[in-house]
Backbone as a chain_set.jsonl record, in Angstrom:
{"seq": "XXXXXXXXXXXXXXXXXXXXXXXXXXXXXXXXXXXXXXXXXXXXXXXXXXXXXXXXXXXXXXXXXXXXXXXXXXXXXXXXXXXXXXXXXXXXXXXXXXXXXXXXXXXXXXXXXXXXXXXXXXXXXXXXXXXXXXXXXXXXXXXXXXXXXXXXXXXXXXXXXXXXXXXXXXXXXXXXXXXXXXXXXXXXXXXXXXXXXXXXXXXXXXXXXX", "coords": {"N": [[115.921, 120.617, 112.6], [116.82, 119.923, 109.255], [118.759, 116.226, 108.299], [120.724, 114.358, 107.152], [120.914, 110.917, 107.412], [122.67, 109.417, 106.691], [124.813, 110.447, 106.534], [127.41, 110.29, 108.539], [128.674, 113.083, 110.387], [126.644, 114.965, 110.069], [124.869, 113.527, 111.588], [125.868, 114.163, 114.337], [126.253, 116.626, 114.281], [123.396, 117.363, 114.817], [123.053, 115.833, 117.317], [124.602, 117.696, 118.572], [123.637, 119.796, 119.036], [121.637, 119.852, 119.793], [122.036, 119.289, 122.484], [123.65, 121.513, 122.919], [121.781, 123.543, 122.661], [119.147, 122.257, 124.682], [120.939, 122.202, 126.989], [121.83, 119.438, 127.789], [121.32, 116.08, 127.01], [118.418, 113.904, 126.806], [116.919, 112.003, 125.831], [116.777, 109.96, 123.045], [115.223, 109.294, 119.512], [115.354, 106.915, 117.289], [114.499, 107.525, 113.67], [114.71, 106.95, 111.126], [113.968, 106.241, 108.167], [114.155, 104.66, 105.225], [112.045, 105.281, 102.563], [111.415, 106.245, 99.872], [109.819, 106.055, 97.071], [111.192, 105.247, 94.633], [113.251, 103.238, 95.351], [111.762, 101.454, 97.302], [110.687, 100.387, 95.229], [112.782, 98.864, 93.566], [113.328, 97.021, 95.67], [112.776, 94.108, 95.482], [112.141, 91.186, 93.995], [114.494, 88.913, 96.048], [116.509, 87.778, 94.428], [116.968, 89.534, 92.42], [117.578, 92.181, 93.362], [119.887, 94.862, 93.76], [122.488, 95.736, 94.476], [123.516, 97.872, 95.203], [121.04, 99.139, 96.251], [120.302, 97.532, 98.296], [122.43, 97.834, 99.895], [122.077, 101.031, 100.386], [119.445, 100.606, 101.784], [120.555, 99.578, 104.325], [122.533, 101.521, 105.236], [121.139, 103.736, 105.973], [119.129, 102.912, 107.156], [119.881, 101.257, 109.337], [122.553, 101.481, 109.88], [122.088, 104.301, 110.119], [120.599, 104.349, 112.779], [122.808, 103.312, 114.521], [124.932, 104.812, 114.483], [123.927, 107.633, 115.519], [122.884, 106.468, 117.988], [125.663, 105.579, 118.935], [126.805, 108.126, 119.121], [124.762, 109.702, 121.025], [125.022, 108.264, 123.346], [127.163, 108.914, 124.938], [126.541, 111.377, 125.856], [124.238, 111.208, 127.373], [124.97, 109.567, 129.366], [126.849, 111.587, 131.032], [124.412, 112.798, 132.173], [123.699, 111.161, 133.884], [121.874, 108.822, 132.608], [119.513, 107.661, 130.062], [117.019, 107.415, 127.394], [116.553, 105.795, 124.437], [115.049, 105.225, 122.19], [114.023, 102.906, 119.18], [112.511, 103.084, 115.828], [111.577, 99.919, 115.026], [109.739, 97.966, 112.933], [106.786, 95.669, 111.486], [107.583, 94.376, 110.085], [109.926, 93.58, 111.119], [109.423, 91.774, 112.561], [107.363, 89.778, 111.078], [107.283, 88.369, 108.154], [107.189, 89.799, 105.055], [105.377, 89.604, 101.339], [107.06, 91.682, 99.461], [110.169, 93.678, 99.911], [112.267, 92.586, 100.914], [115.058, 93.378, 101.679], [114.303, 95.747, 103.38], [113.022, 95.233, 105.403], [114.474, 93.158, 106.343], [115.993, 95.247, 107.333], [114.871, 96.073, 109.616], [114.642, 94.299, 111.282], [116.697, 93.728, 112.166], [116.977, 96.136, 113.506], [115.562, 95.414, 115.304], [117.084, 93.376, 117.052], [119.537, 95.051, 117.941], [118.461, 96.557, 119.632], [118.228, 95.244, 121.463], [120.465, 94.583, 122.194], [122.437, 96.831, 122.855], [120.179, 97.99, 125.284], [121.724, 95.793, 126.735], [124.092, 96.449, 126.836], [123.957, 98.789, 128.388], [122.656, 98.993, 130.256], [123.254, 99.264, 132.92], [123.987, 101.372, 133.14], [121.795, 102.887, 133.515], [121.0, 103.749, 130.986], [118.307, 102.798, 128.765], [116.695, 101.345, 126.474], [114.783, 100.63, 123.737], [112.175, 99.578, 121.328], [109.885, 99.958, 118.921], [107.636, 98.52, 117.293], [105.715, 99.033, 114.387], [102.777, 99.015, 112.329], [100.839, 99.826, 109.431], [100.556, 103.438, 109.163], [98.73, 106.467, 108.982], [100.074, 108.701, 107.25], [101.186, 111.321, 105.31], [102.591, 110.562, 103.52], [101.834, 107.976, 103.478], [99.048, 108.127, 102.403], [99.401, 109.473, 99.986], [101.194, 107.637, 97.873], [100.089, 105.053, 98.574], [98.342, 102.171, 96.851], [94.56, 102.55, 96.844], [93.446, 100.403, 97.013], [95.177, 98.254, 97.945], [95.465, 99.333, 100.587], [93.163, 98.767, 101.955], [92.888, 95.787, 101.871], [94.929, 95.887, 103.298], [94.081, 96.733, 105.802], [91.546, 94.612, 106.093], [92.802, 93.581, 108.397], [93.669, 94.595, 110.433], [92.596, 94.76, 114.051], [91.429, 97.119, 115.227], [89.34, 99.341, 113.786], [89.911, 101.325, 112.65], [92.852, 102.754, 111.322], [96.267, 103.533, 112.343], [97.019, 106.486, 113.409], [99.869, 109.317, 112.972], [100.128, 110.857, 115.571], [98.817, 108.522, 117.161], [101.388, 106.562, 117.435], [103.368, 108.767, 118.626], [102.337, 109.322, 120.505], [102.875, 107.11, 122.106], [105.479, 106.552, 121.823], [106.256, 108.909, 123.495], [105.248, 108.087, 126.353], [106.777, 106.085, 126.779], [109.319, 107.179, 126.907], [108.582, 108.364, 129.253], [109.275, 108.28, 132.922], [107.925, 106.971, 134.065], [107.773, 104.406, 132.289], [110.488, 103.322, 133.429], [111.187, 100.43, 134.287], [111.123, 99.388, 131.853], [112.657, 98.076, 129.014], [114.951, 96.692, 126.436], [112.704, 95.687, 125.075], [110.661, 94.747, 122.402], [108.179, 96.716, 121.309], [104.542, 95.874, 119.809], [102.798, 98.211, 118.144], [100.528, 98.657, 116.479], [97.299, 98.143, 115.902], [96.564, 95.624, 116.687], [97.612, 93.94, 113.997], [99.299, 91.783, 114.371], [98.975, 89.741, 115.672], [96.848, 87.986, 115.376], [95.631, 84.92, 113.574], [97.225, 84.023, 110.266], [94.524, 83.658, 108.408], [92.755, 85.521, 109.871], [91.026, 87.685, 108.457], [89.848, 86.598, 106.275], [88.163, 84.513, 107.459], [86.735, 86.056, 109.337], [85.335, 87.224, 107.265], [83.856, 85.074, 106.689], [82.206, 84.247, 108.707], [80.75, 86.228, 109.873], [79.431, 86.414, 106.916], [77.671, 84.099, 107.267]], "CA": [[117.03, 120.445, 111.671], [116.947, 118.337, 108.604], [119.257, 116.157, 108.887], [120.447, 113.055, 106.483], [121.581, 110.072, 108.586], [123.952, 108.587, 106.106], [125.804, 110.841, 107.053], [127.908, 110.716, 110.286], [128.796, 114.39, 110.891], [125.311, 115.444, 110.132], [124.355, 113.327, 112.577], [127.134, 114.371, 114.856], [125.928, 118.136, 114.193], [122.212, 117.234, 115.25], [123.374, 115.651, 118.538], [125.78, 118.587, 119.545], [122.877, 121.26, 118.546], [120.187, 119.611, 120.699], [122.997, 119.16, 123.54], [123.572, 123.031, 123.567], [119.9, 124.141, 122.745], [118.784, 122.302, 125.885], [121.697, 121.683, 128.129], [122.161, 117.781, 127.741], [120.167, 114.435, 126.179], [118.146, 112.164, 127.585], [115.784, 110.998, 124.77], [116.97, 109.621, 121.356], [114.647, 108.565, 119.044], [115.764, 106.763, 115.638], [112.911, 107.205, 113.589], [114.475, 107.284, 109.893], [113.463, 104.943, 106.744], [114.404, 104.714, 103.413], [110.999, 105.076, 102.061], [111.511, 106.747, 98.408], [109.16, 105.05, 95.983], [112.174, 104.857, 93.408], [113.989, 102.558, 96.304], [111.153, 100.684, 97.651], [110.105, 99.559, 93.958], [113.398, 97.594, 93.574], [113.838, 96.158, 96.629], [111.67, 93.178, 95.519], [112.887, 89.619, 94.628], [115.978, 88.846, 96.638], [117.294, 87.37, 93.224], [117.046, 90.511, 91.563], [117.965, 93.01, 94.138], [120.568, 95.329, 93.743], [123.658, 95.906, 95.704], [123.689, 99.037, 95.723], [119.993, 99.319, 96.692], [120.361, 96.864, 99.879], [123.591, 98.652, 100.976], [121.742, 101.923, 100.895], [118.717, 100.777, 102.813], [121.191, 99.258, 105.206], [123.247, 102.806, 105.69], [120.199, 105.092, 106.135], [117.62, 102.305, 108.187], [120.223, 100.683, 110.49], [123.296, 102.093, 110.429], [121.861, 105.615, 110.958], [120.398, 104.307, 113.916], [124.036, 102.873, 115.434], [125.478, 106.16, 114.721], [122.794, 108.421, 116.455], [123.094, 105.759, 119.411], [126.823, 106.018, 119.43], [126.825, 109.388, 119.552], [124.195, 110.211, 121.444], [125.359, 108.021, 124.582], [128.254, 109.957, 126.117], [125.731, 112.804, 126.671], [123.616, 110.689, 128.518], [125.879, 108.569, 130.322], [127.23, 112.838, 131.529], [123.513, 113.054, 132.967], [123.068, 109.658, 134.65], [121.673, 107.624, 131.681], [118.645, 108.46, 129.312], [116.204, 106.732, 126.488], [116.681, 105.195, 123.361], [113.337, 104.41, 121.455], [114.226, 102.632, 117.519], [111.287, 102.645, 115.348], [111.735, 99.279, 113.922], [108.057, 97.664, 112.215], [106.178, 94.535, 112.003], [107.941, 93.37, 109.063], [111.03, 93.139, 111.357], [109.064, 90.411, 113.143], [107.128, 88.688, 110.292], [108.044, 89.014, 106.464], [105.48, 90.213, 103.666], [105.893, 89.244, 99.998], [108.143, 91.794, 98.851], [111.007, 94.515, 100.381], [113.195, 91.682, 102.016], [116.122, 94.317, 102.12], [113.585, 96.831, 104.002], [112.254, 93.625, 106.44], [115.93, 92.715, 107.214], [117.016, 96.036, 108.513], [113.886, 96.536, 111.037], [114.691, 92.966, 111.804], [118.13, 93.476, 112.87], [116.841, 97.176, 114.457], [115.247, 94.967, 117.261], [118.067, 92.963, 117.425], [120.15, 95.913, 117.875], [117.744, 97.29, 120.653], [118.719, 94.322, 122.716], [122.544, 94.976, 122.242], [122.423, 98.29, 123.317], [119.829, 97.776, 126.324], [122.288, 95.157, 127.542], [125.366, 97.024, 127.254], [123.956, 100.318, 128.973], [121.098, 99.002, 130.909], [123.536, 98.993, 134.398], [124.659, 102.654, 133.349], [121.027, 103.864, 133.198], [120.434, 103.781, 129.62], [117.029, 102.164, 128.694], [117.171, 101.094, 125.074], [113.467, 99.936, 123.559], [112.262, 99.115, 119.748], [108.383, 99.65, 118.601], [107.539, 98.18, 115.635], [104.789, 99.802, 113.803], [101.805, 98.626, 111.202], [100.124, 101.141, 108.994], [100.274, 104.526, 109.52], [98.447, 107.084, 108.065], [100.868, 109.587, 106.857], [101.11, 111.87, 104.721], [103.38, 109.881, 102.58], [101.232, 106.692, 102.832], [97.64, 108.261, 101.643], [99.978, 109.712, 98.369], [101.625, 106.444, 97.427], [99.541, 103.387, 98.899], [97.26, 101.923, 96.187], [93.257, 102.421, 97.86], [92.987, 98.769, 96.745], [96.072, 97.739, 99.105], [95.598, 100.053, 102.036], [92.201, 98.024, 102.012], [93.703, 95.254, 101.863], [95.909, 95.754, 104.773], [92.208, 97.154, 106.828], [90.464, 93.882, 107.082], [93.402, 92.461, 109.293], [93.783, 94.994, 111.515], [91.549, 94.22, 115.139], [90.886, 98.627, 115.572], [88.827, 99.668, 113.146], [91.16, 102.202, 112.016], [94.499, 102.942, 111.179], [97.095, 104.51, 113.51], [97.398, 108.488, 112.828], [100.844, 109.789, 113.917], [99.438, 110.91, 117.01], [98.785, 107.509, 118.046], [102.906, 106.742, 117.629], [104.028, 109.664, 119.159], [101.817, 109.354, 121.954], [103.669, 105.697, 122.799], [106.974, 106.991, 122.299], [106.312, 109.661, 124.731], [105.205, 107.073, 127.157], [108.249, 105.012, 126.714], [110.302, 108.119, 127.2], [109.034, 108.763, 130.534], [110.205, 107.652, 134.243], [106.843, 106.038, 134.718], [108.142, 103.634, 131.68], [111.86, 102.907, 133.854], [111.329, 99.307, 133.985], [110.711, 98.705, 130.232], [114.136, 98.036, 127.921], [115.17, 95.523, 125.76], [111.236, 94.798, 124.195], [110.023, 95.334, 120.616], [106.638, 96.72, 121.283], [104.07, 96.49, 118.62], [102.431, 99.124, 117.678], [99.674, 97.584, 115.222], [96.164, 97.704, 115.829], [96.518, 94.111, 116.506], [98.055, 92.932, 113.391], [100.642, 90.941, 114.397], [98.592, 88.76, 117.103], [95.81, 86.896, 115.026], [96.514, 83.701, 112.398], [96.956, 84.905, 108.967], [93.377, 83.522, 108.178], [91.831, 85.978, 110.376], [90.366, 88.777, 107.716], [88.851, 85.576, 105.753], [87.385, 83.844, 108.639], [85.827, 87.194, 109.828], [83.699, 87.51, 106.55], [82.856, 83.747, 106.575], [81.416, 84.126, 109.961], [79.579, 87.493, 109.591], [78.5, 86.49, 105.899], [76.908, 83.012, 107.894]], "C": [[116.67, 119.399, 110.626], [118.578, 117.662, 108.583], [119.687, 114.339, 107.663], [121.427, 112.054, 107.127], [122.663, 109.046, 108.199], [124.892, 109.181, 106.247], [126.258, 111.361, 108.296], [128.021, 111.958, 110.693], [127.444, 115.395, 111.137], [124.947, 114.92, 111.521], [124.92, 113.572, 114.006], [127.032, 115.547, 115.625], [124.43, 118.233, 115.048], [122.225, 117.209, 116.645], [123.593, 116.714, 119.178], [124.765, 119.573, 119.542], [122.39, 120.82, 119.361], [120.858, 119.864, 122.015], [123.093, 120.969, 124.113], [122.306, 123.437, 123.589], [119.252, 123.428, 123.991], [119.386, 121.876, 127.114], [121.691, 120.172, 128.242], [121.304, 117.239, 126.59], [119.303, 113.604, 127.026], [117.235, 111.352, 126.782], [116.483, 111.346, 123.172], [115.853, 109.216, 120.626], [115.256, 108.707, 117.745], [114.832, 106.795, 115.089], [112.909, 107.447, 111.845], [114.257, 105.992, 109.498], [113.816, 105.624, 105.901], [113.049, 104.484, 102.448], [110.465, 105.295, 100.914], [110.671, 105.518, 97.459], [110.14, 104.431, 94.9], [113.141, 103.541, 94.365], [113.201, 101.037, 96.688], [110.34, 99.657, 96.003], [111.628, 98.688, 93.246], [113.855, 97.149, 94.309], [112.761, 95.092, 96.702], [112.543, 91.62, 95.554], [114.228, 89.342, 94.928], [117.059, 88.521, 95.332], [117.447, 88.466, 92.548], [117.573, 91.411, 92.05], [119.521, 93.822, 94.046], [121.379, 95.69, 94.302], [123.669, 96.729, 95.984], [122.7, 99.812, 96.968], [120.363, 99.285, 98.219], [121.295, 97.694, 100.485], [122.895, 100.317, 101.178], [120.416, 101.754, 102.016], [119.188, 100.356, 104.174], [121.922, 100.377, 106.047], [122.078, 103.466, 106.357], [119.348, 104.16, 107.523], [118.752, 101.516, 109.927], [121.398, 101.117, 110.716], [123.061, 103.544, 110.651], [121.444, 105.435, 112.491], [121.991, 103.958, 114.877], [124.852, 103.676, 115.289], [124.917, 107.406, 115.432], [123.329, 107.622, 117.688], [124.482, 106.196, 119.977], [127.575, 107.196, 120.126], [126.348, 109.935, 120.668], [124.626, 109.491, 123.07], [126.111, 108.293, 125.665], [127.59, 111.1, 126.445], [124.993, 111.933, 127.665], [124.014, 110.182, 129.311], [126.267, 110.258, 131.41], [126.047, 112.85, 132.328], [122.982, 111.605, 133.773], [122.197, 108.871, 133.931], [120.415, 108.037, 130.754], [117.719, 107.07, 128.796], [116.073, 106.608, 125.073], [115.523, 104.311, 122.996], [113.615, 104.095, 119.933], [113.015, 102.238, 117.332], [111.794, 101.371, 114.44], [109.769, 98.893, 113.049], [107.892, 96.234, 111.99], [106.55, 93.576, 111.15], [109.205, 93.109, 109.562], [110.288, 91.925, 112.211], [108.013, 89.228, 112.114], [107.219, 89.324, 108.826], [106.99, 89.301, 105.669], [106.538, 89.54, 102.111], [107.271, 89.773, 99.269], [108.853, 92.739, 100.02], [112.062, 93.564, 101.196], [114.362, 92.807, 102.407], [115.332, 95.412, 103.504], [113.442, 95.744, 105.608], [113.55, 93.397, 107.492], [116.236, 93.888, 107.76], [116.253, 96.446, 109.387], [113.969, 95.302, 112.046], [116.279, 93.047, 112.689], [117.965, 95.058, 113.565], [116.507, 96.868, 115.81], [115.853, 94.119, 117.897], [119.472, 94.064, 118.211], [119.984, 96.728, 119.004], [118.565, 96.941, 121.907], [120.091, 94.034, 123.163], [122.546, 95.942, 123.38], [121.593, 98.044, 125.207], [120.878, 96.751, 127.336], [123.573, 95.676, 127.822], [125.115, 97.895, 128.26], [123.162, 100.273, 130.042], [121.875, 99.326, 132.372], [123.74, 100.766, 134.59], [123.612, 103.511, 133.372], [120.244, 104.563, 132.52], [119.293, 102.471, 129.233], [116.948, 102.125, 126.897], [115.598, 100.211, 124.41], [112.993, 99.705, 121.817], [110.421, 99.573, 119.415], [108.22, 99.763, 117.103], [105.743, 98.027, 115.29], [104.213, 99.043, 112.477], [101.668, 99.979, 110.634], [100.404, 101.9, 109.522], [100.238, 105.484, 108.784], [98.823, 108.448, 107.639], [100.809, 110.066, 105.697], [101.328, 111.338, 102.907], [102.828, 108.752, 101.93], [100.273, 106.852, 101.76], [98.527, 108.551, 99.862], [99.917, 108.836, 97.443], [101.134, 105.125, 97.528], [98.166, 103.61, 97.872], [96.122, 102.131, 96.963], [93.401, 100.833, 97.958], [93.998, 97.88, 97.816], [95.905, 98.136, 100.462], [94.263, 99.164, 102.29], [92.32, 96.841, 102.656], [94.418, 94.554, 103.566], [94.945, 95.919, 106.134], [91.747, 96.246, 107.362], [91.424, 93.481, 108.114], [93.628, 93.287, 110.819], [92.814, 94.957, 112.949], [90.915, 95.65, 115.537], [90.315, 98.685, 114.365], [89.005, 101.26, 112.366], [92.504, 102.299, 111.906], [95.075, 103.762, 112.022], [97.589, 106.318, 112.438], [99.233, 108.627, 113.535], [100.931, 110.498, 115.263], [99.762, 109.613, 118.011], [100.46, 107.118, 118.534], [103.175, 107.643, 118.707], [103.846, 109.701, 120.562], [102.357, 107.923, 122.981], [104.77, 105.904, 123.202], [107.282, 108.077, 123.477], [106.084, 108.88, 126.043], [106.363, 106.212, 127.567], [109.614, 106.007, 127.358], [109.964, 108.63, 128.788], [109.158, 108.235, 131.759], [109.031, 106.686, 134.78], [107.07, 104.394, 133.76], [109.828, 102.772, 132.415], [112.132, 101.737, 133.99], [111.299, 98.791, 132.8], [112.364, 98.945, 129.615], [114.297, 97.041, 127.865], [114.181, 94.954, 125.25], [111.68, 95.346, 122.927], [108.765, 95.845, 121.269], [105.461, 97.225, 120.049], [103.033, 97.627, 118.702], [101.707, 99.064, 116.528], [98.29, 97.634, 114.869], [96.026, 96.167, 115.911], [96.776, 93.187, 115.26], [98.556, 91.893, 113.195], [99.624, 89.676, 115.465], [97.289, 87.47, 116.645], [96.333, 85.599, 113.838], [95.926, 84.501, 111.416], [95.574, 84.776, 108.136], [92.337, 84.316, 109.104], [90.63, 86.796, 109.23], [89.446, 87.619, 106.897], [87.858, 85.006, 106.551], [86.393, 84.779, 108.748], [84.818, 87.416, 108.719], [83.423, 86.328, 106.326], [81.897, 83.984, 107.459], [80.336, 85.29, 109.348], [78.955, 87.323, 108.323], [77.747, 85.514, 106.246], [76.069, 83.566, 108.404]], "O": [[116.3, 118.26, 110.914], [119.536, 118.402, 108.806], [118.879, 113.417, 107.557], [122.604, 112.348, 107.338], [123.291, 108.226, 108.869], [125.979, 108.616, 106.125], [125.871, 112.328, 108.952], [127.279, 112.107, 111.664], [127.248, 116.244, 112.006], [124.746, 115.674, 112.474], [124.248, 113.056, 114.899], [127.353, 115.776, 116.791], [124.313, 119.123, 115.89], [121.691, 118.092, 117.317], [123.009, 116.931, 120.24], [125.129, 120.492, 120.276], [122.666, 121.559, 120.306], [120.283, 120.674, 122.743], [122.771, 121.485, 125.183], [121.769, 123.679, 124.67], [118.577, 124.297, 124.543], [118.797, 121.361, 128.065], [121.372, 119.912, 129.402], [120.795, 117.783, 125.61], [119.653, 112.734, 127.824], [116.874, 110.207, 127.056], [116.636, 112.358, 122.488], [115.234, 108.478, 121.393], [115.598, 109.724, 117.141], [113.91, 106.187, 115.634], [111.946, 107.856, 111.197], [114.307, 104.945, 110.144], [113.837, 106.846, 105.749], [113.042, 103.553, 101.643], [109.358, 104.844, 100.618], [110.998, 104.342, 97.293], [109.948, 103.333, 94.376], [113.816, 102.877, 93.578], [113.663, 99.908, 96.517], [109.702, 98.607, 95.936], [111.392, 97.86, 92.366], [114.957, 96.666, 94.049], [111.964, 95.027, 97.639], [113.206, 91.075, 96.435], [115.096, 89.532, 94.076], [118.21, 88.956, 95.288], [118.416, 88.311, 91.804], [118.372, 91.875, 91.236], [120.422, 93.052, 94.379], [120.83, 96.381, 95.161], [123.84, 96.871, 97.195], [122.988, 100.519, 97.933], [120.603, 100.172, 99.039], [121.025, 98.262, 101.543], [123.248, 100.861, 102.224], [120.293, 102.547, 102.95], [118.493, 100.627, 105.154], [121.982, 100.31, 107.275], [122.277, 103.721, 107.545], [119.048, 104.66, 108.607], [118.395, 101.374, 111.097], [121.586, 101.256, 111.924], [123.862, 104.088, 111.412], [121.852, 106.217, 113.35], [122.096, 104.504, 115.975], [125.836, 103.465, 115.998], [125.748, 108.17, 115.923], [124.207, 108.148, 118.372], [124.658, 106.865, 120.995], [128.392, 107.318, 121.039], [127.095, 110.592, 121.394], [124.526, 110.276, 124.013], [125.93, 108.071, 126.863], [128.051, 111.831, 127.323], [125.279, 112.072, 128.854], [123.344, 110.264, 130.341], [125.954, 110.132, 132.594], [126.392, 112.923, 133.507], [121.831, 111.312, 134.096], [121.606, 108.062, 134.647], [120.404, 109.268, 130.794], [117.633, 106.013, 129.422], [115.38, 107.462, 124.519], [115.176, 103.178, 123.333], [113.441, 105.098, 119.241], [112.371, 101.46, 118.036], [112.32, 101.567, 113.344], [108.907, 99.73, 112.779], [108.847, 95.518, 112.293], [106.206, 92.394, 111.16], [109.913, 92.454, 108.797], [111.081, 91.008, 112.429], [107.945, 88.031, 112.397], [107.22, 90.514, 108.512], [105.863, 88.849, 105.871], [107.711, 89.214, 101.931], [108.173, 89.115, 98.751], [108.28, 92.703, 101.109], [112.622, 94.051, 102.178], [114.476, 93.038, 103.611], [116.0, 95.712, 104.494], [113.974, 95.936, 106.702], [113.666, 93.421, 108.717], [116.837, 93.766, 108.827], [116.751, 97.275, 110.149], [113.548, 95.25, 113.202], [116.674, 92.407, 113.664], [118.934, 95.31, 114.282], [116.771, 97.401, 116.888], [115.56, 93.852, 119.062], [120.255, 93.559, 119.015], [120.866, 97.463, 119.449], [119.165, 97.556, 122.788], [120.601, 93.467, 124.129], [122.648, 95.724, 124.588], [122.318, 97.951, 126.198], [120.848, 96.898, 128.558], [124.153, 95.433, 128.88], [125.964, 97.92, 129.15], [122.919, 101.258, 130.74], [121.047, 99.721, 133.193], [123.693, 101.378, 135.657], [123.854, 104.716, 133.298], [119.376, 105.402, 132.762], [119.575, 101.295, 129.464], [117.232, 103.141, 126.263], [115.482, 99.04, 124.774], [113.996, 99.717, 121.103], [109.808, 99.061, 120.352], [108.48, 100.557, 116.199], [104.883, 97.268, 115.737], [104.981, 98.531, 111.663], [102.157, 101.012, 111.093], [100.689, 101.59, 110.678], [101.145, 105.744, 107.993], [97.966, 109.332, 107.653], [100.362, 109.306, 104.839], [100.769, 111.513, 101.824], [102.94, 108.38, 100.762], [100.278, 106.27, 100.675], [98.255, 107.929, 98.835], [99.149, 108.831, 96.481], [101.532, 104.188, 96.836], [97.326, 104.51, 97.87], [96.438, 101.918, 98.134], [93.45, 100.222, 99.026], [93.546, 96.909, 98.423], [96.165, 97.387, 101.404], [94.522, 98.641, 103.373], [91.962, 96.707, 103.826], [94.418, 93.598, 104.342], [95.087, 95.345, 107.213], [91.418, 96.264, 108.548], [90.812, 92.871, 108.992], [93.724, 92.793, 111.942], [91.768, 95.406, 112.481], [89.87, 95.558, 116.181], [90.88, 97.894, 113.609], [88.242, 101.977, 111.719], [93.196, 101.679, 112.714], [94.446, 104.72, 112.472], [98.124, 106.814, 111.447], [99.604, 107.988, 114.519], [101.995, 110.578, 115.878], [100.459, 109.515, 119.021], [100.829, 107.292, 119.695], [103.196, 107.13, 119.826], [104.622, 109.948, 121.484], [102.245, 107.79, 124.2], [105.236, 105.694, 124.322], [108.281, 108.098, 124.195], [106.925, 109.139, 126.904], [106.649, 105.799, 128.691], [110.566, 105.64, 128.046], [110.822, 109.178, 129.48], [109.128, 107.039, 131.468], [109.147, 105.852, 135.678], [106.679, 103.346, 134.276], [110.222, 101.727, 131.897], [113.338, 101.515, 133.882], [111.475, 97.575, 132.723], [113.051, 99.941, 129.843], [114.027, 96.242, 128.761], [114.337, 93.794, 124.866], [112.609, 96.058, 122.545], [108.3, 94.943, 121.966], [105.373, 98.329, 119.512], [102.46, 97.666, 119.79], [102.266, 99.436, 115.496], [97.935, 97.267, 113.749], [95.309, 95.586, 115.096], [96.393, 92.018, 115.23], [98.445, 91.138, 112.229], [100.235, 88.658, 115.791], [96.932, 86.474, 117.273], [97.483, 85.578, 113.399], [94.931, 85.224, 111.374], [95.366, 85.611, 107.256], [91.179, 83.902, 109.164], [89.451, 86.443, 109.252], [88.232, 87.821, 106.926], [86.678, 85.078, 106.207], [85.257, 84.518, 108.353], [83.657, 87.731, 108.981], [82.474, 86.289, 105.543], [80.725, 83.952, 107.083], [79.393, 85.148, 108.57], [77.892, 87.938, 108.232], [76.701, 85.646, 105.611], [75.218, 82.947, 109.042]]}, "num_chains": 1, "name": "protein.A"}
């Protein structure tokens, strides 16, 4: 289904379709963004930022997710409890130069995780967050300068970028019964971005050019 998450009934419609097409729920995943180049090119200095902007990346990135959730929990709660995986990303745990509007709503997605996991966690419901670096999508290779995606390369500790594969293959993990202790993390999802000091990618060609 496509499916646009600003709007409640859509999302409403999605739920109830999956519900009959396979007899219940037990795995949600939120997994939209507001990623439109016309969007992401003025969500830059907080001083400049547009109201309208922020309130739409706020509807689509975080309140689509707390309407999916809402929804989607009286089916699962019907089958004895389920899995809730939000893609938030690594800029909800440390900030980059520009998108602060974008930053803040992955930032309050893994805040949001830990709501949810604590409300539901007794009823069964497992509620988790993975926040994602790079990934080489369709969308990125289009739109990401070479000179930036570069850029973003030396810092990572894999020596490649995550394919959508790699994702998918976590969230499936997370989604199944061998995962039943895990709820209420962020888990990154990075190639090790997030874990070295921001002088790593410099350091690394001091050393190796020594």
């Amino acid at each position: 289904m496509t499916v646009d998450v600003e709007q409640e009934d859509q999302i409403v419609t999605m739920i109830e379709t999956a519900v009959k097409e396979f007899g219940g729920l037990d795995i949600l995943h939120n997994n939209a963004a507001l990623q439109t180049p016309e969007v992401m090119s003025r969500d830059g200095a907080i001083t400049d930022i547009d109201a309208g902007i922020w309130d739409r990346v706020m509807r689509v990135n975080l309140r689509g997710y707390a309407l999916g959730t809402k929804h989607a929990i009286p089916h699962m709660l019907k089958r004895g409890g389920g899995v809730i995986i939000n893609t938030a990303s690594g800029t909800g745990l440390q900030s980059e130069f520009a998108r602060p509007a974008y930053g803040t709503s992955k930032a309050a997605i893994i805040g949001f995780t830990r709501n949810v996991a604590t409300q539901y966690g007794k009823q069964g419901i497992r509620c988790v967050a993975i926040a994602l670096g790079l990934v080489a999508t369709s969308a990125l290779k289009a739109n990401m300068p070479p000179q930036l995606l570069e850029l973003f390369k030396r810092h990572f500790l894999t020596p490649y970028i995550a394919e959508p594969e790699d994702i998918a293959g976590a969230v499936a993990f997370l989604a199944l019964s061998d995962a039943r202790f895990i709820t209420g993390i962020t888990l990154p999802i990075d190639g090790g971005f997030s874990v070295h000091t921001p002088s790593y990618a410099d350091e690394m060609a001091l050393y190796q050019g020594g």
